[in-house]
C-alpha positions as CSV (number, residue, x, y, z in Angstrom):
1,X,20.2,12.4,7.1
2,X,19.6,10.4,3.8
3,X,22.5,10.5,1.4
4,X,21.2,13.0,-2.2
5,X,21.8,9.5,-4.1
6,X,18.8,7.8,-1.7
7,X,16.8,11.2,-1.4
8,X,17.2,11.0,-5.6
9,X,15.9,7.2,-5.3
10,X,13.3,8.2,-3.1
11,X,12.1,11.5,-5.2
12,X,12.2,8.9,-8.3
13,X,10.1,6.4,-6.2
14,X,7.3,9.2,-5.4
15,X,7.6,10.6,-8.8
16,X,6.3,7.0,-9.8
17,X,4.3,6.5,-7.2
18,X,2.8,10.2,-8.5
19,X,2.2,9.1,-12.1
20,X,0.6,5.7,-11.4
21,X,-1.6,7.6,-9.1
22,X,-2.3,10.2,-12.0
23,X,-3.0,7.3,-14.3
24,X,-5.9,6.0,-12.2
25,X,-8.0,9.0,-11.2
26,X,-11.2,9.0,-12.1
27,X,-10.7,5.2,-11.6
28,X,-14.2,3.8,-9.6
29,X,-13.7,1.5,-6.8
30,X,-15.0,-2.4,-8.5
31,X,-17.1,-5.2,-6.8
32,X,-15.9,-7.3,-4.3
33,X,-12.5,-9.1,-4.9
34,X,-12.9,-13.1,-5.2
35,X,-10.0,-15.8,-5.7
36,X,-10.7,-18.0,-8.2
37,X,-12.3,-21.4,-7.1
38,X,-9.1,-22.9,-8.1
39,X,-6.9,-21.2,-6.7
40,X,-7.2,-20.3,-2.1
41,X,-6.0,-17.4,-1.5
42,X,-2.1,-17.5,-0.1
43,X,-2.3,-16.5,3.7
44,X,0.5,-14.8,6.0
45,X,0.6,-14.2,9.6
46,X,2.3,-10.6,10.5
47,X,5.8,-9.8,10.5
48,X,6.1,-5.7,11.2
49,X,8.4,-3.9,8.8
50,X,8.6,-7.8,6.4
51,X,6.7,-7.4,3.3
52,X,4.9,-10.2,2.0
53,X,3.9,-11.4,-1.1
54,X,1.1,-13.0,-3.2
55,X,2.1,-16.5,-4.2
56,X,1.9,-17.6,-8.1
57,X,-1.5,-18.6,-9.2
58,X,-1.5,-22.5,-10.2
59,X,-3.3,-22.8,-13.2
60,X,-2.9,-24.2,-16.8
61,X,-4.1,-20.1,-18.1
62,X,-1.5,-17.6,-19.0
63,X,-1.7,-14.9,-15.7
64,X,-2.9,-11.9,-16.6
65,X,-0.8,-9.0,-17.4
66,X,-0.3,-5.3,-17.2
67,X,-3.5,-3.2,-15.8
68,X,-6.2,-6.3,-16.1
69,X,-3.8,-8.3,-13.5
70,X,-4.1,-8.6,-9.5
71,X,-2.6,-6.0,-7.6
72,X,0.4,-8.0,-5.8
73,X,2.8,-6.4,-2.7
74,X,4.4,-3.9,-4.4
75,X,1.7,-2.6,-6.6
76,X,-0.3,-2.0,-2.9
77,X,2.5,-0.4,-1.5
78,X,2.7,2.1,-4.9
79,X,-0.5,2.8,-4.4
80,X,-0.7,3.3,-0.7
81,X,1.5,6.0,-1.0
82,X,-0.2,7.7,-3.9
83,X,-3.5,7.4,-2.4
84,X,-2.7,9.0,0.8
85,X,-0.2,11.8,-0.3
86,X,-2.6,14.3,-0.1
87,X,-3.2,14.0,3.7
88,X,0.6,15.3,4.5
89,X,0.1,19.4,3.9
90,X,2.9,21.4,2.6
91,X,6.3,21.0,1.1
92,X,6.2,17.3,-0.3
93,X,10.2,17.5,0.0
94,X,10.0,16.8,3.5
95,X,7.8,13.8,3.7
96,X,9.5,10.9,3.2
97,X,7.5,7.4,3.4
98,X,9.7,4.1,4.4
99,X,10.4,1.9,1.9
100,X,8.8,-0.9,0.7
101,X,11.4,-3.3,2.5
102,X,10.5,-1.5,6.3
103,X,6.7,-1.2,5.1
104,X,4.2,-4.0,6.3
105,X,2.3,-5.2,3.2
106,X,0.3,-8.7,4.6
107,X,-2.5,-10.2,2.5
108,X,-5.3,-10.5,4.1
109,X,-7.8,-13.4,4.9
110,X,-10.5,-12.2,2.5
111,X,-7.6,-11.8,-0.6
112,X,-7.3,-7.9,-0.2
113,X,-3.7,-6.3,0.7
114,X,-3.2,-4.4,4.3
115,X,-0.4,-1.7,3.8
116,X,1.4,0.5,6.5
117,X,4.0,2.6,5.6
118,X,6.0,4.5,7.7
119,X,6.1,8.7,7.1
120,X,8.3,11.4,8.4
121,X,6.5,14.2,7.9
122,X,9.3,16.9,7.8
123,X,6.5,20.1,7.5
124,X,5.5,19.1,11.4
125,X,6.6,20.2,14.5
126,X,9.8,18.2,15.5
127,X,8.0,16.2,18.6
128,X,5.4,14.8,15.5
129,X,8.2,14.3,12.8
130,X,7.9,10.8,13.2
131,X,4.3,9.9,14.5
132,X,2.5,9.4,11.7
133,X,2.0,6.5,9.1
134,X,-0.2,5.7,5.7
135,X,-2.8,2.9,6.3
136,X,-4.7,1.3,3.5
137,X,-6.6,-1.9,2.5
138,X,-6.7,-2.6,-1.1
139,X,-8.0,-4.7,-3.9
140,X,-8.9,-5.0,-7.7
141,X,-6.3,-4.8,-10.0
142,X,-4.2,-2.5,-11.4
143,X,-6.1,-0.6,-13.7
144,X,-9.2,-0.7,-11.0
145,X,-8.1,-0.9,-7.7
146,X,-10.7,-1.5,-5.0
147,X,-10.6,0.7,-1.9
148,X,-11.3,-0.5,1.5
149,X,-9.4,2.1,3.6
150,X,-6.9,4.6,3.0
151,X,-5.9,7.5,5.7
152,X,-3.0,8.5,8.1
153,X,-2.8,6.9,11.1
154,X,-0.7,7.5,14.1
155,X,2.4,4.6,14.7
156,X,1.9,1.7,16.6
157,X,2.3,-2.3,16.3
158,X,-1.4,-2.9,17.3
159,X,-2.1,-1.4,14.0
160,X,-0.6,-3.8,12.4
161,X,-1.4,-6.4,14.8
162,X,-5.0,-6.1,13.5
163,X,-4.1,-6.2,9.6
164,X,-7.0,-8.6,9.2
165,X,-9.9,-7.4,11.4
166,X,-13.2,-7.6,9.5
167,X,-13.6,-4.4,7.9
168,X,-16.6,-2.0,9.0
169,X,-19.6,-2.4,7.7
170,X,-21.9,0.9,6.3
């Protein structure tokens, strides 16, 4: 059982996740996401429950900042768990999502970010309390993120062990 100072962190970390997910409804997926010529993108292998992230940009120009900039680690993990919220039916109390440190967040071969997260969905039966997590594959940036795949998935490595399959084509 969490202590009420970590359920109050984790309450203020889904409020958040909430209101950046408020922010961009309405938001339409963009074009495909390409690295700059100058810049590869940075690569990782997977490391279950070690989040990863992007490596600075070399490059003489400022970075971009705010809602124009790249998504990086944490912003995909925010969003994950905004984006798939919804899936987990009834009292939002008893959800709880890992956090970002146990989460895998890899960046994937073709520059977009491969999030699993974790859930215990409290509102299930106790035998499925613990089988489920939030998958997503994300791009764009902030202020347009660029949806691959989002969805609940049940637990297990080899989902994670294929963070950079080629995604599915229409």
């Amino acid at each position: 059982m969490r202590s009420p100072t970590s359920r109050a962190a984790s309450v203020a970390l889904v409020s958040t996740a909430v209101a950046i997910a408020a922010l961009l409804t309405g938001c339409a997926p963009g074009g495909p996401l390409n690295p700059p010529a100058s810049e590869a993108p940075a690569t990782t292998t997977p490391a279950p429950a070690s989040p990863t992230s992007e490596a600075p940009a070399a490059s003489d120009e400022p970075a971009p900042t705010g809602a124009d900039r790249p998504l990086d680690a944490l912003d995909a993990y925010a969003l994950c768990r905004a984006q798939t919220t919804g899936f987990y039916a009834g009292d939002f109390a008893l959800v709880e999502y890992a956090p970002y440190s146990d989460a895998s967040v890899l960046l994937r071969d073709d520059g977009l970010w491969f999030v699993y997260i974790e859930v215990e969905d409290g509102n299930r039966s106790a035998d499925l309390v613990d089988v489920a997590a939030s998958n997503c594959i994300v791009g764009g940036t902030v202020a347009e993120p660029r949806w691959e795949l989002f969805g609940v998935v049940t637990r297990g490595q080899e989902v994670i062990d294929g963070y950079d399959a080629p995604l599915p084509t229409p």
